[in-house]
N, C-alpha and C positions, 0 to 999 in steps of 0.2 A: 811168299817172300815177306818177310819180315822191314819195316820199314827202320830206316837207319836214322836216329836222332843224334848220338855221341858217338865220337866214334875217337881213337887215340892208338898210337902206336902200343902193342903190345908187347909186356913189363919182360916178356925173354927176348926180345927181338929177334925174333928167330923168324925164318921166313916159309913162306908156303909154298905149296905146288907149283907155284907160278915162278919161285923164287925173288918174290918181294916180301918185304917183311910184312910179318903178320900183323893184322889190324884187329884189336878188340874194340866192338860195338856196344852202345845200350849198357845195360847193368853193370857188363862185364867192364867197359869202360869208365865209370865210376868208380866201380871195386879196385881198377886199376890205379884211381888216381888219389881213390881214399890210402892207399898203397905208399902210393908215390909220395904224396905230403907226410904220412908218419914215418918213413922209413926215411924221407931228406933228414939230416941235421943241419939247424941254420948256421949260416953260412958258408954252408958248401956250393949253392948254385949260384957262381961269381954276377952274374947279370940282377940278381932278385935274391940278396944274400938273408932276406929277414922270411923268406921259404922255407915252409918244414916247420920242425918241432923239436921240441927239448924232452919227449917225455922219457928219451932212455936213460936221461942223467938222473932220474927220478929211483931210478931200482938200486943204489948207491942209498937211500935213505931209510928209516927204521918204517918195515912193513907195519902201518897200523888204517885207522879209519880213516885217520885226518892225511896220508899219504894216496891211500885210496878217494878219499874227496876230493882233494886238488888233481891229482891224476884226472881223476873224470870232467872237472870241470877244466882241466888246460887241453883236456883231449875234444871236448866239446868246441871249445874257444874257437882248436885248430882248423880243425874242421870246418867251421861255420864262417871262418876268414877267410879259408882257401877253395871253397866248392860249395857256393849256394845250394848246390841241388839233394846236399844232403844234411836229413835234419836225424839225428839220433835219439833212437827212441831206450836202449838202455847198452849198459856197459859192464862184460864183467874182468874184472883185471884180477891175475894172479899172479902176485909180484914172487921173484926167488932170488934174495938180493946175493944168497952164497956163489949164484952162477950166474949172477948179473942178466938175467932175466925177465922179460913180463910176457907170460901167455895173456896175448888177449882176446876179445871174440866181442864182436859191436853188433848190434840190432839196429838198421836202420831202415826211412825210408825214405823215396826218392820225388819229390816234387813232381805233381802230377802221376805220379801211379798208386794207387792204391796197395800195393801188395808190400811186406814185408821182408828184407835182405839181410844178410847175416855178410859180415868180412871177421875172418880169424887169421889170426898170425902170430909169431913169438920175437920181439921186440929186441935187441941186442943190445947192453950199451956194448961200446967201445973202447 
């Protein structure tokens, strides 16, 4: 049995065999919440409206280095404001401003474990 450190509702809330909603533990629960802060837009959660991130309004500007710079460093910032436990080790962003798009894919790791984690996702603005 695997001991339980983090643990957080999980991002489908869909529920288990038991018929309680599903709970992501450990990594998964991080990956959930590195999730959760890029994918809020600030202001949407009324209690904590300065939550989340601005980086989809980003893909709206001219795909270059210095787009790609500040992206990484406001993706960093975010991060590092909203979840101590995760320090990012590199970034790679493929912005597609035609369909308002950023694939991206993070290498991080987790405070106190030694091992290296990957979160990938494709970014929306709105």
């Amino acid at each position: 049995m695997t001991l339980v450190i983090w643990s957080d509702l999980h991002p489908s809330l869909s529920k288990d065999t038991q018929g309680n909603i599903r709970i992501s533990e450990n990594v998964d629960a991080v990956i959930g919440a590195i999730d959760n802060i890029l994918r809020t837009r600030r202001g949407e959660r009324v209690m904590l409206p300065e939550f989340g991130s601005d980086l989809s309004d980003m893909v709206f500007e001219l795909a270059d280095q210095d787009l790609f710079d500040r992206f990484s460093s406001k993706l960093i910032e975010t991060l590092s404001s909203w979840d101590d436990r995760v320090i990012v080790n590199s970034i790679n962003a493929r912005i597609h401003p035609d369909s308002n798009l950023v694939d991206l894919k993070i290498s991080f790791s987790i405070r106190g474990y030694d091992k290296v984690f990957e979160y990938s996702s494709t970014l929306q603005s709105v």
